[in-house]
N, C-alpha and C positions, 0 to 999 in steps of 0.2 A: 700688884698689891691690891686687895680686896679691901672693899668698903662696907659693911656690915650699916644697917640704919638698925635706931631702940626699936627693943620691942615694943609694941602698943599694948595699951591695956584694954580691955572691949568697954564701950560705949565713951573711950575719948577720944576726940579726935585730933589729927594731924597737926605738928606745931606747925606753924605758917612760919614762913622766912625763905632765904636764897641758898640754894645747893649749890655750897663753894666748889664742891669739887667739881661739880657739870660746868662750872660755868669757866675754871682754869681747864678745863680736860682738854688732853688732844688726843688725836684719834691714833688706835694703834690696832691693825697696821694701817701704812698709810698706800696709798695710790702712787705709786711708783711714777707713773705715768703727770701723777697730778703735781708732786714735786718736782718733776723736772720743767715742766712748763711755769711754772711758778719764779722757776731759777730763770729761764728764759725771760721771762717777762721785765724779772729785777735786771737782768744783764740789761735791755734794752732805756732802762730808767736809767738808771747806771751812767751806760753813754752818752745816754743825753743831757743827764747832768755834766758826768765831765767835759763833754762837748763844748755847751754853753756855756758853763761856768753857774752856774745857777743855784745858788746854794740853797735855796731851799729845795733843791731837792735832795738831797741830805738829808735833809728833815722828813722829807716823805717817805725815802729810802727807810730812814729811822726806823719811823714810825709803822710802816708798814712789818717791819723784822720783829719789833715790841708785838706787836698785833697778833701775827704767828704765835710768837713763843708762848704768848700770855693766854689765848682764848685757839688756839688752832686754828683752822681756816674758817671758822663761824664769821669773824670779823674783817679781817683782810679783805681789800677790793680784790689785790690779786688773785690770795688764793681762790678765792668767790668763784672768780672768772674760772680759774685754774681745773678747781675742783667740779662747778656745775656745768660748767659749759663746754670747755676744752677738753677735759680729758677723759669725758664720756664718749667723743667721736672717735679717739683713739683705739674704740673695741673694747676687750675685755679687760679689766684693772690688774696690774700686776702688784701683788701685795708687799710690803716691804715692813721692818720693823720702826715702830713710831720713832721710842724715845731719842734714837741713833737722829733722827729729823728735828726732833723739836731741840738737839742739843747744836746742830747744824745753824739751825734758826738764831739761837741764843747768840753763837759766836757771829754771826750773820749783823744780830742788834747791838753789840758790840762794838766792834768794827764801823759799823755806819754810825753808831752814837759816838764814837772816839773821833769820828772824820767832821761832823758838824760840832764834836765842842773844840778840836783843833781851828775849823773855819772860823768860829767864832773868835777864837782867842786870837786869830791873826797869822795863822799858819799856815796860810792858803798850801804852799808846797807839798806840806805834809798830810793834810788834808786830801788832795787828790790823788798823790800815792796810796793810801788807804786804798783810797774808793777802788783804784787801781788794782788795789788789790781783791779787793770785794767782786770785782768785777771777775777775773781769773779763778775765784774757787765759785763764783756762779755757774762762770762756762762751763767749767767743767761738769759740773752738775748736768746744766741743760742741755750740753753738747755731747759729751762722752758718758753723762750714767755715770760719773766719778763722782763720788759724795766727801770731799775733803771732813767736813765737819765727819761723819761717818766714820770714817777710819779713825778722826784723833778718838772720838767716843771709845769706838771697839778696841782701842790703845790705850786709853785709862783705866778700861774696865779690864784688860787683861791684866794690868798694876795693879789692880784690886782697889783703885782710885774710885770708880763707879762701880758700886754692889752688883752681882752678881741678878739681885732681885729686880734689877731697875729695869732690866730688859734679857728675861731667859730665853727667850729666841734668837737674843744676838750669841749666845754661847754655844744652844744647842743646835745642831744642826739638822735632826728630828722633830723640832716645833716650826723648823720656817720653811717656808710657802716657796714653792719652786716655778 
């Protein structure tokens, strides 16, 4: 989807304010490379939360999925790491399509928001089931290149649940990157 900005009129100049859309935007496509480490990284908080029992990390967990979804990897410590540091050593970036990731991310903050307001309420059990489970569609992310969230997306949008417009490389197979 294209963003068009007014046209100016000559001798006035620019309205000053915040470009909402740059500043929600994520990036499309994404570093293949760079989500998977990312998935990695969450796997490794993950068990260390569930490990220790430590419930704020849940909250970090959370918080860091919200961060993703909302601003891309500009904000995320992870992705930070993920994307400037990590997955430039990797060689050359294998490209993937964004939105299939950012909707990954979404069901990602989901999940971990559902697992700290379960700890919260006193559901510990239930709770680290969750994460449990959080924990299993990261691996596979970071360990097999299986993108659970991925697939459910390219399964809505074949139901014509997610528009066809939201992501045309995920349908055709002449716009994506090999």
């Amino acid at each position: 989807m294209s963003r068009q900005s007014a046209p100016r009129t000559s001798g006035t100049a620019a309205p000053a304010g915040v470009d909402w859309w740059a500043l929600f935007a994520f990036p499309n496509p994404v570093n293949e490379y760079a989500a998977r480490i990312t998935a990695g990284l969450v796997v490794v908080l993950a068990l260390a939360t569930l490990l220790t029992g430590f419930g704020w990390g849940l909250a970090i967990i959370a918080a860091g999925f919200w961060l993703r979804v909302l601003f891309g990897p500009r904000i995320s410590p992870l992705a930070l790491l993920s994307v400037k540091v990590l997955a430039p050593r990797m060689g050359r970036a294998k490209l993937v399509p964004g939105p299939p990731k950012r909707f990954a991310q979404g069901i990602g903050a989901a999940v971990s928001t559902g697992a700290a307001a379960l700890l919260l309420a006193g559901f510990a059990p239930a709770a680290w089931i969750l994460l449990a489970v959080l924990i299993v569609a990261a691996s596979l992310e970071a360990f097999a290149g299986f993108c659970l969230g991925c697939v459910i997306f390219g399964f809505l949008q074949r139901r014509g649940m997610i528009p066809e417009a939201v992501c045309e490389a995920c349908n055709n197979v002449s716009l994506r990157q090999l």
